[in-house]
DRENTIRO-744912 format. One line per 4 residues: for each residue x, y, z of N, C-alpha, C. Coordinates in Angstrom, 3 decimals, m for minus. Layout:
N
X Y Z X Y Z X Y Z  ...
***
This chain:
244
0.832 m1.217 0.000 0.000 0.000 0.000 0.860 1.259 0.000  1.973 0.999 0.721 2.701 2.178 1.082 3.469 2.639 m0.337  3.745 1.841 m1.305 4.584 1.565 m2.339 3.537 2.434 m3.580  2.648 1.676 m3.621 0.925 2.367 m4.137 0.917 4.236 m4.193
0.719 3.949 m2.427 0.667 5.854 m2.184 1.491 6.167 m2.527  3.352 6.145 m2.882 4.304 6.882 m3.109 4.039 6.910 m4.719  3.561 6.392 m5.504 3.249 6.217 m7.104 2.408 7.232 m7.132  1.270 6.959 m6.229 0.059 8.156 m7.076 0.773 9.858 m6.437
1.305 9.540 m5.606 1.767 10.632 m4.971 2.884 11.483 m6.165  3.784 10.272 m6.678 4.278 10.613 m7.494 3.345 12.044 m8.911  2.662 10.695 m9.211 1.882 11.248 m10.090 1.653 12.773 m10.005  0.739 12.539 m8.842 0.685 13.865 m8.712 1.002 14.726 m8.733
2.631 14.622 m8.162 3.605 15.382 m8.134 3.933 16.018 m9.668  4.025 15.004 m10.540 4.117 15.610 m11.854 3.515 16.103 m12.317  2.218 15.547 m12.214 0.667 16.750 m12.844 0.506 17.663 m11.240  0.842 17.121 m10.136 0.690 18.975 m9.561 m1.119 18.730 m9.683
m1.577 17.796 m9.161 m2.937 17.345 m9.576 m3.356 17.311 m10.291  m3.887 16.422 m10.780 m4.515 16.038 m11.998 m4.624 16.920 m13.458  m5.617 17.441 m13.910 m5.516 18.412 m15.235 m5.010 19.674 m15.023  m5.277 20.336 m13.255 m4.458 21.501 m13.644 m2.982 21.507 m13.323
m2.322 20.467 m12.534 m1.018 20.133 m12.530 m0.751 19.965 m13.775  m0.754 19.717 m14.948 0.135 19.791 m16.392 0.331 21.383 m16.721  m1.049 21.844 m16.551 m0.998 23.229 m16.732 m0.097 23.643 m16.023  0.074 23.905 m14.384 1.221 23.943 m13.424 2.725 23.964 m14.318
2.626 22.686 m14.579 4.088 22.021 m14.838 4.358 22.919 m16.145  3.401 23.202 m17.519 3.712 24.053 m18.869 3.982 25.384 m17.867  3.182 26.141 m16.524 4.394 27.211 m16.074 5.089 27.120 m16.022  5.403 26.160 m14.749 7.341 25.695 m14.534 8.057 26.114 m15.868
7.266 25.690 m16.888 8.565 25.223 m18.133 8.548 26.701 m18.334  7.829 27.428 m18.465 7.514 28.661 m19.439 8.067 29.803 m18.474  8.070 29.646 m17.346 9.006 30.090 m16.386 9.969 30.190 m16.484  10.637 28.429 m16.596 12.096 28.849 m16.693 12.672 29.333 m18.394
11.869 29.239 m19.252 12.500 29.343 m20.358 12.118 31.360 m20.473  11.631 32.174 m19.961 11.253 33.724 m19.545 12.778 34.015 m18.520  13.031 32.886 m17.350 14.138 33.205 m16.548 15.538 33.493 m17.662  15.584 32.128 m18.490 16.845 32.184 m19.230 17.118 33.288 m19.799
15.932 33.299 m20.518 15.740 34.918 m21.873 16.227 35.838 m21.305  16.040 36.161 m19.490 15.831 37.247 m19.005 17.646 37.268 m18.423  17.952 36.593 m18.174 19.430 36.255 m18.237 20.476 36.471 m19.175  19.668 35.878 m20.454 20.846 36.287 m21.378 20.386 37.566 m21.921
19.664 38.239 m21.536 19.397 39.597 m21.906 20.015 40.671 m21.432  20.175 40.344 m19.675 20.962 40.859 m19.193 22.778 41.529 m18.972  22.843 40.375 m19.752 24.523 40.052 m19.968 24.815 40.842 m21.091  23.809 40.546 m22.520 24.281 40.712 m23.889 23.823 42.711 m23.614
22.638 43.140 m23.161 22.620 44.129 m22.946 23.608 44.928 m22.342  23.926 44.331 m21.098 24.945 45.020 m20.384 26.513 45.294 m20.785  27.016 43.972 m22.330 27.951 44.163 m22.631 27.725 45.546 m24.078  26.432 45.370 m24.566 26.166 46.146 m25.560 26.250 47.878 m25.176
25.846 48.000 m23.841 25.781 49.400 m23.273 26.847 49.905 m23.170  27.904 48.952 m22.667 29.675 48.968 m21.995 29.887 49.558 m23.683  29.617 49.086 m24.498 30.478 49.227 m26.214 29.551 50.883 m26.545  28.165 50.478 m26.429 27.926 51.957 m26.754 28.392 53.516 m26.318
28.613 53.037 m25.032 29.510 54.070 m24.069 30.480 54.469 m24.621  31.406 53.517 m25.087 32.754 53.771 m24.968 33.126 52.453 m26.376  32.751 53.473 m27.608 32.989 52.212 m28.922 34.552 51.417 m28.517  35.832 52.611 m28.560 36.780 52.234 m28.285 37.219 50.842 m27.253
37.597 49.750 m28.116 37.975 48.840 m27.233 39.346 49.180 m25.809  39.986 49.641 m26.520 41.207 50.746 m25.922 40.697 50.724 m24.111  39.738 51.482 m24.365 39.601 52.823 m23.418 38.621 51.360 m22.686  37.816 50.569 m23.354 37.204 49.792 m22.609 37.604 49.330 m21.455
38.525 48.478 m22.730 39.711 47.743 m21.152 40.420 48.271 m20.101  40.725 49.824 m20.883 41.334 50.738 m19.786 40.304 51.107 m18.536  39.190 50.718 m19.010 37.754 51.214 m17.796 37.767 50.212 m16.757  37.463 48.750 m17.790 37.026 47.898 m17.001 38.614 47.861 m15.290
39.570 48.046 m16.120 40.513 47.889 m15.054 40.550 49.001 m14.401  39.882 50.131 m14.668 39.940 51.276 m13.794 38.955 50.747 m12.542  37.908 50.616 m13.291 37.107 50.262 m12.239 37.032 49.358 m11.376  38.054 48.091 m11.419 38.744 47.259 m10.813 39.590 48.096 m9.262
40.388 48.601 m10.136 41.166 49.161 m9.243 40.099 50.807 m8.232  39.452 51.357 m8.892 38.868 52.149 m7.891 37.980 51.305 m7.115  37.512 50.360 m7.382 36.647 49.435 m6.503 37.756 48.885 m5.171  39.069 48.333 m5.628 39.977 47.990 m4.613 40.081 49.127 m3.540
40.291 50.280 m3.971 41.141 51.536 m3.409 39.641 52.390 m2.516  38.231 51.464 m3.171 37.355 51.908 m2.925 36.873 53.754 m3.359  37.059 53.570 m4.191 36.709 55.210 m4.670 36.044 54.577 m6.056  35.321 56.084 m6.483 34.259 55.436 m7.330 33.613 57.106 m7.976
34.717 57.641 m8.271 34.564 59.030 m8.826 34.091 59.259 m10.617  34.922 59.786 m11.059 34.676 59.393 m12.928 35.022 58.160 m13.429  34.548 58.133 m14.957 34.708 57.125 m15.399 36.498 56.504 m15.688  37.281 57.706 m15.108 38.583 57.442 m15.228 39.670 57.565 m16.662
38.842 57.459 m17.767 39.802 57.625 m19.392 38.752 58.763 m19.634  39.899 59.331 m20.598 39.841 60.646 m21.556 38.434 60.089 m22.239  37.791 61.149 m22.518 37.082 61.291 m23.765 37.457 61.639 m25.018  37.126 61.009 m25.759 37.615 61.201 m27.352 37.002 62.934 m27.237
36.086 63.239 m27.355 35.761 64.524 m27.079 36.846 65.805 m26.325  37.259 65.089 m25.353 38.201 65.598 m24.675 39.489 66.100 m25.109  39.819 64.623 m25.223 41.013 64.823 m26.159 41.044 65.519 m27.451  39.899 65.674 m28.128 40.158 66.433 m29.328 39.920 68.149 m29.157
39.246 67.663 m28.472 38.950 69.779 m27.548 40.356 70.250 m27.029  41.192 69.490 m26.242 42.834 70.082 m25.813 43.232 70.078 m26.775  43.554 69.363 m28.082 43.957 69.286 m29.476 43.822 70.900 m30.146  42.442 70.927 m29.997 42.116 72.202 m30.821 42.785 73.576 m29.845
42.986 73.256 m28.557 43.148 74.900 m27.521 44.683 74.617 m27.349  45.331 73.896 m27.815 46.799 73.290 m28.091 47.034 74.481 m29.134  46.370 73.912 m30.266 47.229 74.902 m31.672 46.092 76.034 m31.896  45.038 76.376 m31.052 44.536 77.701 m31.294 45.308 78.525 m30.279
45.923 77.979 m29.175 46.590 78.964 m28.648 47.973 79.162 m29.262  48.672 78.340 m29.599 50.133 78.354 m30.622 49.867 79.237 m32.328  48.690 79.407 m32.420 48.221 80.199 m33.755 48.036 82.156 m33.070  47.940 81.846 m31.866 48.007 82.878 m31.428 45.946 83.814 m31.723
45.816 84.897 m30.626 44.602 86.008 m31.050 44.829 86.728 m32.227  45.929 86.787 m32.923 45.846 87.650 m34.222 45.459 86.355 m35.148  44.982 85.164 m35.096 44.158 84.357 m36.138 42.973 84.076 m35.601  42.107 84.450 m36.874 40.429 84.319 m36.354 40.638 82.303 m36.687
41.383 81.694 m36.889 41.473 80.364 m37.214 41.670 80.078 m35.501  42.562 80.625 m35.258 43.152 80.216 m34.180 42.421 80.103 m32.515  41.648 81.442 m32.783 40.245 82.099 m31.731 39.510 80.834 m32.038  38.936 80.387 m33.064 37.725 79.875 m33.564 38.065 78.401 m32.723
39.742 77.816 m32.907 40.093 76.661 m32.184 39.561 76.295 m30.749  40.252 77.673 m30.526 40.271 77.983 m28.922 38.651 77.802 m28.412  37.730 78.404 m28.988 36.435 78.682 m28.588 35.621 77.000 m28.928  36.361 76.324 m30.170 35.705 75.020 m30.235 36.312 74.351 m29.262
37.599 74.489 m29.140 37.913 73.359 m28.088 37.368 73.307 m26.751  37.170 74.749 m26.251 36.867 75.019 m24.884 35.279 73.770 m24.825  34.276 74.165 m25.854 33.167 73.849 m25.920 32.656 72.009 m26.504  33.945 71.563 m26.967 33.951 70.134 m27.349 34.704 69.445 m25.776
35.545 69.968 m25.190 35.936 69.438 m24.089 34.851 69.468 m22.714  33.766 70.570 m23.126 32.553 70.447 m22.418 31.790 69.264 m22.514  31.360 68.658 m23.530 30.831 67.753 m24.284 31.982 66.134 m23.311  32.933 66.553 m23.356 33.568 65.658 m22.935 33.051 65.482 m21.373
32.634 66.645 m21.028 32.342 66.267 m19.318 31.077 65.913 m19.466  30.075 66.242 m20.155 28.710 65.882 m20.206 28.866 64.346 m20.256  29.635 63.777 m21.208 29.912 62.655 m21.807 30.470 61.286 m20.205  30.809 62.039 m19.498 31.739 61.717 m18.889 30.095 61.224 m17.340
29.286 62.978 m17.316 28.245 62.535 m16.572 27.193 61.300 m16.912  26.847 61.293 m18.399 26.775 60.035 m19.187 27.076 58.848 m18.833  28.182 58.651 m18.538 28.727 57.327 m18.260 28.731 56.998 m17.211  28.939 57.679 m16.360 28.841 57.248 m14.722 27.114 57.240 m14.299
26.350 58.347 m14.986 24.976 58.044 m14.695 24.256 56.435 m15.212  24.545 55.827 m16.258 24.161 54.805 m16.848 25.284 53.931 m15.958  26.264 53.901 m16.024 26.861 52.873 m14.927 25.944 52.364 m13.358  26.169 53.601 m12.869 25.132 53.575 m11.737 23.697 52.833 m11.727
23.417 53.690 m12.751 21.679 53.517 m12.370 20.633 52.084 m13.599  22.023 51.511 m14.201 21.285 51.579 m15.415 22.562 49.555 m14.929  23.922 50.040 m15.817 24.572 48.527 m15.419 24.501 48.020 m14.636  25.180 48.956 m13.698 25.620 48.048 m11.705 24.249 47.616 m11.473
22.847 47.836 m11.447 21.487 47.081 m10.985 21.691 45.602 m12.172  21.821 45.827 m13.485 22.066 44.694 m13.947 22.712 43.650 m13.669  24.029 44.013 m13.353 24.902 43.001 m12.726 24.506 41.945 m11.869  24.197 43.665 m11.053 23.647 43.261 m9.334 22.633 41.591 m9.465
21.596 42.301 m10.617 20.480 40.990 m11.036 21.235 39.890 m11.323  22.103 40.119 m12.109 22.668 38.582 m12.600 23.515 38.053 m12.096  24.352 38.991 m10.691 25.336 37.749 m9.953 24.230 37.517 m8.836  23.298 37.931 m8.516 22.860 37.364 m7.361 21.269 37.113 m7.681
20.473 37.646 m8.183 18.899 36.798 m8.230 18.979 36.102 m9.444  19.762 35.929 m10.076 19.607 35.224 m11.311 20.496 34.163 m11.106  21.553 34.326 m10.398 22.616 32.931 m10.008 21.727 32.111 m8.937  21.341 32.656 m7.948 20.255 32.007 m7.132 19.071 31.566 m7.395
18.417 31.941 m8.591 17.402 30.483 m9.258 18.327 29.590 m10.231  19.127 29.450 m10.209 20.515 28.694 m11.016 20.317 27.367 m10.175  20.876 28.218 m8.926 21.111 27.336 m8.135 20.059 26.264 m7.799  18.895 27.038 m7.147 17.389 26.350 m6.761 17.133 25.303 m8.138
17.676 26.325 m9.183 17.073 24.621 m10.352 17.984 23.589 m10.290  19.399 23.822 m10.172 20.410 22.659 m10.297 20.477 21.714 m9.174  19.373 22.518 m7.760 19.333 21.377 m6.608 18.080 20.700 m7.062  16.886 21.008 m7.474 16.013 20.295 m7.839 16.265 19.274 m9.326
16.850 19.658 m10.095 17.381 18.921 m10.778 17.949 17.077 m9.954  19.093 17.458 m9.450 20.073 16.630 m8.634 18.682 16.084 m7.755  17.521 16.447 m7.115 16.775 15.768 m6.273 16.141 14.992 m7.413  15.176 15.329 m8.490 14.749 15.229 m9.635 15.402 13.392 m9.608
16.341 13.327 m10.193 17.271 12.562 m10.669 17.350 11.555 m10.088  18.172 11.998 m8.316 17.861 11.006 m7.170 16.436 10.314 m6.845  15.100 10.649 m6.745 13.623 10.438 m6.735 13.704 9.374 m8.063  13.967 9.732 m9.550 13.777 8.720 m10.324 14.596 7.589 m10.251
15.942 7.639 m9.315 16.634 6.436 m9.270 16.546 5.510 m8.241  15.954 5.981 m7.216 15.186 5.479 m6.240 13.880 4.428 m6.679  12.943 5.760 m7.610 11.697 5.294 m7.719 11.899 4.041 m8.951  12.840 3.866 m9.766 13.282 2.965 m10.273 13.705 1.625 m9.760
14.343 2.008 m8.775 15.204 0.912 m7.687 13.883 0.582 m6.766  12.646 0.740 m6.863 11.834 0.243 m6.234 11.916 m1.413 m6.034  11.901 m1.546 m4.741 11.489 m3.308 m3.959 12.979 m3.050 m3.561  13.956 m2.396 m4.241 15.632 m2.714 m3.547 15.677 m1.466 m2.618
15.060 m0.497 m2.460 15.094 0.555 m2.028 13.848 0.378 m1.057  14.090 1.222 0.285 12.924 1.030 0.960 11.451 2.294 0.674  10.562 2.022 1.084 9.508 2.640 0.635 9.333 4.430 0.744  10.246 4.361 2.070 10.406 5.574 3.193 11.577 6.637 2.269
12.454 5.626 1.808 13.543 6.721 0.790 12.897 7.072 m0.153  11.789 6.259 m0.720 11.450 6.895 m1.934 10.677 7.666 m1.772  9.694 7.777 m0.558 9.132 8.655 0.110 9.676 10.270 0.218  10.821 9.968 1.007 11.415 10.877 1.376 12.141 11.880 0.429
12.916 10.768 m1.174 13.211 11.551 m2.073 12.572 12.721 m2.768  10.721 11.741 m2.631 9.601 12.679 m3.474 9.437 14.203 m2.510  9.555 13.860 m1.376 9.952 15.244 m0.537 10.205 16.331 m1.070  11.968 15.715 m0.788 12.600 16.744 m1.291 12.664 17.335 m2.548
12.295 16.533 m3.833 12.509 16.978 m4.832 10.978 18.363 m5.176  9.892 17.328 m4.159 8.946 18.715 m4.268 9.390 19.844 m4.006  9.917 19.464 m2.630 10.251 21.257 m1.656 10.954 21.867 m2.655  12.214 21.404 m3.589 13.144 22.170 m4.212 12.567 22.740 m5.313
11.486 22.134 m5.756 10.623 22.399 m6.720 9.978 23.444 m6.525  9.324 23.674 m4.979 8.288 24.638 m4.666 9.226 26.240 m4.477  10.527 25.780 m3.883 11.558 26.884 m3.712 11.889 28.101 m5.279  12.515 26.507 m6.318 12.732 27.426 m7.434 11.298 27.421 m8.018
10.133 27.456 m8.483 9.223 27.831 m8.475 9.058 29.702 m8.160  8.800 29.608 m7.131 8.848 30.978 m5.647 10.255 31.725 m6.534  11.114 31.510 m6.504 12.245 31.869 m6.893 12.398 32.757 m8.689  11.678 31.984 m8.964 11.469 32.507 m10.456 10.332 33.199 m10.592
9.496 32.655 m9.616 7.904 33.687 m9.662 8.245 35.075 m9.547  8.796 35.491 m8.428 9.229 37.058 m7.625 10.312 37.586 m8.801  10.566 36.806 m9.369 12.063 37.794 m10.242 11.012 38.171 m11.664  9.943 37.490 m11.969 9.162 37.511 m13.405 8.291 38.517 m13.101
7.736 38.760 m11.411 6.684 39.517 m11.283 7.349 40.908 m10.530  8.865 40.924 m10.666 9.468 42.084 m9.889 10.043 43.182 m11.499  9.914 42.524 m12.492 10.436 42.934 m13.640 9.839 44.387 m13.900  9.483 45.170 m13.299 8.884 46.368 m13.557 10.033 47.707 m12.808
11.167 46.737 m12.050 12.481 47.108 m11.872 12.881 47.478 m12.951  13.450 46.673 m13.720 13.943 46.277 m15.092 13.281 47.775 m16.018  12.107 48.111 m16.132 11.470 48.882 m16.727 11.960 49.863 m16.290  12.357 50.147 m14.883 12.844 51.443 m14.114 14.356 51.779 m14.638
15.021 50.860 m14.623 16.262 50.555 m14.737 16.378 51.703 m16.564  15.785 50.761 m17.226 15.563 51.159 m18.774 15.809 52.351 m18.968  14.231 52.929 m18.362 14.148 54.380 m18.267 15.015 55.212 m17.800  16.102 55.059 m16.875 16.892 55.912 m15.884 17.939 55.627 m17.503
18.426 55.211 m18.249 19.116 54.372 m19.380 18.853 56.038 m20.261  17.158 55.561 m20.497 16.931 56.763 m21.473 17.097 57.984 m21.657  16.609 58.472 m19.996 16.563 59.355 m19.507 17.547 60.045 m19.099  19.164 59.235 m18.843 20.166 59.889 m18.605 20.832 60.338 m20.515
20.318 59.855 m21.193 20.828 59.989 m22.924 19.660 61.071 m23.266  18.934 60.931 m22.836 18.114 62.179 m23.117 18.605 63.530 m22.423  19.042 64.029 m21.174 20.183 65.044 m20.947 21.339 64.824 m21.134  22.126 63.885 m21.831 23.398 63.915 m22.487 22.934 64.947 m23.631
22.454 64.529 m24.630 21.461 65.100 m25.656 20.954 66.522 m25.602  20.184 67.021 m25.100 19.915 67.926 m24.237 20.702 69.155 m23.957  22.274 68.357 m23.201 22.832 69.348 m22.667 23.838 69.350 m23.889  24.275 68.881 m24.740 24.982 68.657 m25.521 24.594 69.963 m26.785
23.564 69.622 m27.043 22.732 70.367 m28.081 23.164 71.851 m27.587  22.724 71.760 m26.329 22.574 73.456 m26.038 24.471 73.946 m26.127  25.202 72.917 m25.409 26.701 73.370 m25.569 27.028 73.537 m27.314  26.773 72.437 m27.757 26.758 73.369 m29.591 26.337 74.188 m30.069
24.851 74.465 m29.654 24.287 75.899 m29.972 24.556 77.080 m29.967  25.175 77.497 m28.633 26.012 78.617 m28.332 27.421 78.205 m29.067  28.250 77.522 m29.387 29.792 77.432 m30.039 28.879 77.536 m31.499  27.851 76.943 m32.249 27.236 77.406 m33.170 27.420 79.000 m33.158
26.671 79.807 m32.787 26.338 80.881 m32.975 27.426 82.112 m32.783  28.011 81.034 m31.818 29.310 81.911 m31.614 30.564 82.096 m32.385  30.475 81.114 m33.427 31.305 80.677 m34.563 30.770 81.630 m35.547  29.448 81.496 m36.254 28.192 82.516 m36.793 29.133 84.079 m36.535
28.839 84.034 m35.473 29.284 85.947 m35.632 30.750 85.726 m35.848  31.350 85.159 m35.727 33.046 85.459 m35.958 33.294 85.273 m37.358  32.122 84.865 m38.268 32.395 84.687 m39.562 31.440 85.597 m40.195  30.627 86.682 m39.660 30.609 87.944 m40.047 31.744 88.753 m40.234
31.818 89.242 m41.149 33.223 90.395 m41.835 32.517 91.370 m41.156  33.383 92.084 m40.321 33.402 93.445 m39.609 33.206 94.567 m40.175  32.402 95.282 m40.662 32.157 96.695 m40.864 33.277 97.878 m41.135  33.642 98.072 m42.444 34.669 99.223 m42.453 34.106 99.918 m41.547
***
């Protein structure tokens, strides 16, 4: 009898009761295959943002190890490398000042560079705002709530496995282990379950995350525009010819 109850029990276990346990079980699946997606989304996004930031592989690697090392030293100020912006703005206030104020070439340098090396700091708030608010929560998701339903599936798995080799080894195995296997493999079941539920129904983070993404490129943008506008206009009158 006891052998009996651990079978239908089984059963159950797989249908999760009868017709709406399959349904149950197509969540589980549809669950975890939303968890994965949401995983490798995380990663491929987060490496795609790192490249949009900063196309330069160069300066990448020069980041990623910056940020290595300000994480050691614990400081966590700028993004640490030049801006291409930057660098080309000292470029220009380099040889507009060596051209000297008697060249309107030379003024014109001076006044772009001042205003492209601006761009470089905007650029610079850019990157540390999307780092902050936008990667580091990504990460955050994928070394720790996303490694931790990893985990919950790879122990239910391993129970999974043990329960069918048991429930196989039935008459050599006593009734109580196989009992006991179906246990555990539920509980681990009910854990990553719970585990994947809260991360699918917390995803409105994720949406927050996005937006803070957009929203910091939307005042890059913004402030950018307006720093060209004025070096626009200000360029404009210097290429008015002066009035005998």
């Amino acid at each position: 009898h006891e052998v009996a109850a651990v079978q239908k029990r089984f059963k159950v276990s797989e249908k999760v009761g009868g017709a709406e346990g399959t349904k149950l079980d197509d969540d589980f699946k549809e669950m975890e295959k939303k968890v994965d997606i949401t995983s490798r989304a995380v990663l491929d996004i987060m490496t795609k943002t790192t490249e949009y930031l900063q196309p330069n592989p160069a300066s990448r690697a020069k980041l990623s190890m910056i940020n290595t090392m300000s994480k050691i030293r614990g400081q966590d100020k700028g993004p640490g490398y030049p801006q291409a912006e930057t660098i080309l703005g000292d470029a220009m206030l380099k040889f507009g000042r060596e051209l000297g104020e008697e060249s309107s070439f030379g003024m014109a340098l001076i006044d772009a560079g001042e205003s492209i090396k601006e761009l470089g700091e905007v650029k610079d708030a850019l990157d540390m705002e999307v780092k902050q608010n936008f990667i580091d929560p990504l990460q955050n998701l994928h070394d720790k709530d996303l490694k931790e339903i990893q985990h919950h599936l790879k122990k239910m798995e391993g129970r999974r496995l043990d329960f069918d080799y048991k429930k196989k080894r039935q008459g050599k195995v006593q009734d109580e282990e196989i009992k006991q296997a179906l246990e555990k493999f539920d509980e681990s079941k009910e854990i990553a379950e719970q585990s994947m539920f809260n991360l699918l129904e917390s995803d409105i983070e994720q949406v927050s995350q996005l937006a803070a993404l957009v929203q910091a490129q939307l005042e890059y943008h913004s402030r950018a525009a307006e720093i060209l506008q004025q070096l626009s206009s200000k360029m404009e009158d210097s290429t008015v010819p002066n009035p005998e």
